[in-house]
N, C-alpha and C positions, 0 to 999 in steps of 0.2 A: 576168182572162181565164180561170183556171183555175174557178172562179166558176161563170161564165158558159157556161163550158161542163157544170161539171156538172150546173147547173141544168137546160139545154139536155136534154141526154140522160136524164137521171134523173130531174128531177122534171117535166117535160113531154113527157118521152119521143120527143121528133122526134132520135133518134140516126139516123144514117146506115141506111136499111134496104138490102137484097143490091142495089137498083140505085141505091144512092146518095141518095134520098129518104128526107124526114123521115119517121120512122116511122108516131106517130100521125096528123100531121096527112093520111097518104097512105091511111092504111085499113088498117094493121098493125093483127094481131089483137088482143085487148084482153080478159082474162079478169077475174072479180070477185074479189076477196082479202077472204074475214071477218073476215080480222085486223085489217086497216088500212082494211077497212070503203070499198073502193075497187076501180078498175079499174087494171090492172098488165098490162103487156106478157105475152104467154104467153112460157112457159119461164124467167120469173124467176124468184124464191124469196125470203121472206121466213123470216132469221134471227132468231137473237139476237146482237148485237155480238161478245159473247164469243164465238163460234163463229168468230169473223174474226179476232181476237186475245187478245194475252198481258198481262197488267197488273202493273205493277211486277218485271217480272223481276229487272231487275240490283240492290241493294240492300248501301251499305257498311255496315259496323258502327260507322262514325261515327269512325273512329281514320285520320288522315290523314298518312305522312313525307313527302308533298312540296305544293307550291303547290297549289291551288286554285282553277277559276273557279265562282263559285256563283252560280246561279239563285236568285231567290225569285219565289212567286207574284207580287207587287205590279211587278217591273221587266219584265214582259212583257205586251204587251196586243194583242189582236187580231194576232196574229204579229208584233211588232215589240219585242224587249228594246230596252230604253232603258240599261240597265246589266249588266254580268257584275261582281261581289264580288270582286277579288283578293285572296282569305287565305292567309297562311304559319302554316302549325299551331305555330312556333316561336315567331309575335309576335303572333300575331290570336288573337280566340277566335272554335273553329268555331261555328258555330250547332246547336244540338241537330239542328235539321230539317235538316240540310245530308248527305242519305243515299241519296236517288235517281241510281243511274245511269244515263247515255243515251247511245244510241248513235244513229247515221245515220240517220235515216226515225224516229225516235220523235217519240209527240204526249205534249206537255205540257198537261196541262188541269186548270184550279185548279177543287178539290174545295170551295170556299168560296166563293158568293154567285155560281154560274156568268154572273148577269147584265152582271159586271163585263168579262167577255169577258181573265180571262189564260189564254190558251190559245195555244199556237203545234207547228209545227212545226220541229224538228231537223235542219238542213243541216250536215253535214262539222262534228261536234262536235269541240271540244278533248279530246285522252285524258284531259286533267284535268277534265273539265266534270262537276259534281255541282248536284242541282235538290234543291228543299225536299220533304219529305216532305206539305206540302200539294199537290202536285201528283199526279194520278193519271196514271202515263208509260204510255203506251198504244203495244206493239208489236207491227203486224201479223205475222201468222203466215204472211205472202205479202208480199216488199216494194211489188208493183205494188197491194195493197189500200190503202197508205199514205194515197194521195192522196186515193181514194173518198172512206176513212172518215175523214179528218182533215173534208172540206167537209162531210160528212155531220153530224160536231160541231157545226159554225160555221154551220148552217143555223139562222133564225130559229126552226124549229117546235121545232128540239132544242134549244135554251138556255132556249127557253120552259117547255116541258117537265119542264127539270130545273130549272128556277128556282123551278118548283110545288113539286118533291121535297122543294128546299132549304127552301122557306118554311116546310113542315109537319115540317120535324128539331127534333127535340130538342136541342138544343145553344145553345153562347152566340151563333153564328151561323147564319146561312142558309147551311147546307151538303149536300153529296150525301156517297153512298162509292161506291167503286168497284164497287160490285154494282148499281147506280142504273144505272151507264153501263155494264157488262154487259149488263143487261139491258133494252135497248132495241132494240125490232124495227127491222130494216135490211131493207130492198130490194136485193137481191142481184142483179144483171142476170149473164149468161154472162162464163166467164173471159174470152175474148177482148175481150171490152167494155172489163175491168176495164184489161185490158192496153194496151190500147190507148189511153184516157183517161191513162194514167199513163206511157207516152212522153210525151205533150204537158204535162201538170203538172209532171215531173220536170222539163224543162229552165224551165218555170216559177217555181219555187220553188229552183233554183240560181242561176237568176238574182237573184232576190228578196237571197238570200245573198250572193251576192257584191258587189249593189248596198250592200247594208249593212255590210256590212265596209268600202266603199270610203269611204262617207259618215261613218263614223266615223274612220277617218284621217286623211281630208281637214276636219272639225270638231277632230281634236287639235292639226292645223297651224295651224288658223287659231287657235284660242285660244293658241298657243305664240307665233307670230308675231304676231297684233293690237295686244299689251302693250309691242312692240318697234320696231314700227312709228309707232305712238301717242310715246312716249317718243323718236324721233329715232337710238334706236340701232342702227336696219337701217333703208337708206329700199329703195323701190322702183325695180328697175334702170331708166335713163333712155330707154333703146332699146327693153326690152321694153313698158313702159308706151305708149309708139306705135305699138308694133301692133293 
């Protein structure tokens, strides 16, 4: 849904016009852009990303005295971690890359082979949640920009784009850096827009969260209880089973 809409208003621009009508397709004005070699609603602005936000701000020295939940590039894909790492710096070894920190509204975007799509967005982190240093943690400079630019990412023309970057690096892999995704022009529509779109993402994307928390609990029961079941030493209550 979130999607859906920001494709809606952003990249085919029928956003809500002042009587409630799709933009373009009503005859909202429509000026030429040389940059992006296209027509854009008047009064938008074409940036650089980096003008919208901050890139790796928070950053540990890799020295940890209490538990750990760790990120890696590989357990997150298309906004969906399949795994958080629980280390004790007392029994586990950290992982060198284990030095990204994040907070509420950050995007995670792996800086290696971006076609692979691990990229997600950050709901109500743990105080202890640390992400690999392959990740490039991307934080708006506005939290209502979050949403924009998180789909702005996860847009086909942008993976594709940087998937080019990655193929022509130097390195043992297909990879970007963070000045790659700096510097990619952004479409910038009026604050209220931004604002606006990001009421409706935000309850979006907490949902999203809290659905996944729930599905992981309810997947720890069941493998706790199936072994138990299976084995005859818990059966299924008699009366509840008849409902």
């Amino acid at each position: 849904m979130a999607k859906q809409l920001y494709d809606y208003w952003f990249v085919q621009f029928d956003f809500p016009n002042e009587e409630g009508k799709p933009y373009k397709s009503s005859g909202g004005k429509m000026v030429w852009n040389e940059k992006l070699k296209r027509e854009i609603p008047k009064g938008w602005n074409v940036l650089k990303l980096g003008e919208r936000c901050y890139f790796n701000k928070r950053t540990s020295n890799g020295y940890f005295n209490h538990q750990i939940l760790y990120l890696d590039t590989s357990n997150i894909t298309n906004n969906t971690i399949d795994e958080l790492q629980i280390l004790n710096p007392l029994s586990d070894i950290i992982p060198s890359r284990a030095r990204r920190l994040v907070q509420e509204g950050d995007i995670v975007y792996s800086t290696v082979r971006p076609n692979l799509k691990h990229f997600g967005i950050i709901m109500n982190p743990d105080y202890n949640m640390v992400v690999s240093t392959g990740f490039a943690v991307i934080t708006a400079n506005w939290s209502a920009y979050r949403y924009f630019i998180y789909q702005f990412l996860i847009q086909t023309a942008t993976i594709e784009s940087l998937s080019t970057i990655a193929q022509s690096a130097v390195s043992a892999y297909p990879s970007i850096n963070t000045s790659d995704i700096e510097n990619l022009d952004i479409l910038v529509p009026p604050d209220y827009m931004i604002e606006k779109y990001a009421k409706t993402a935000c309850r979006l994307y907490l949902q999203i969260d809290v659905n996944y928390k729930e599905i992981k609990s309810l997947t720890k029961q069941r493998d706790e209880l199936l072994p138990l079941l299976m084995s005859g030493q818990v059966s299924v209550n008699s009366d509840l089973s008849h409902d």
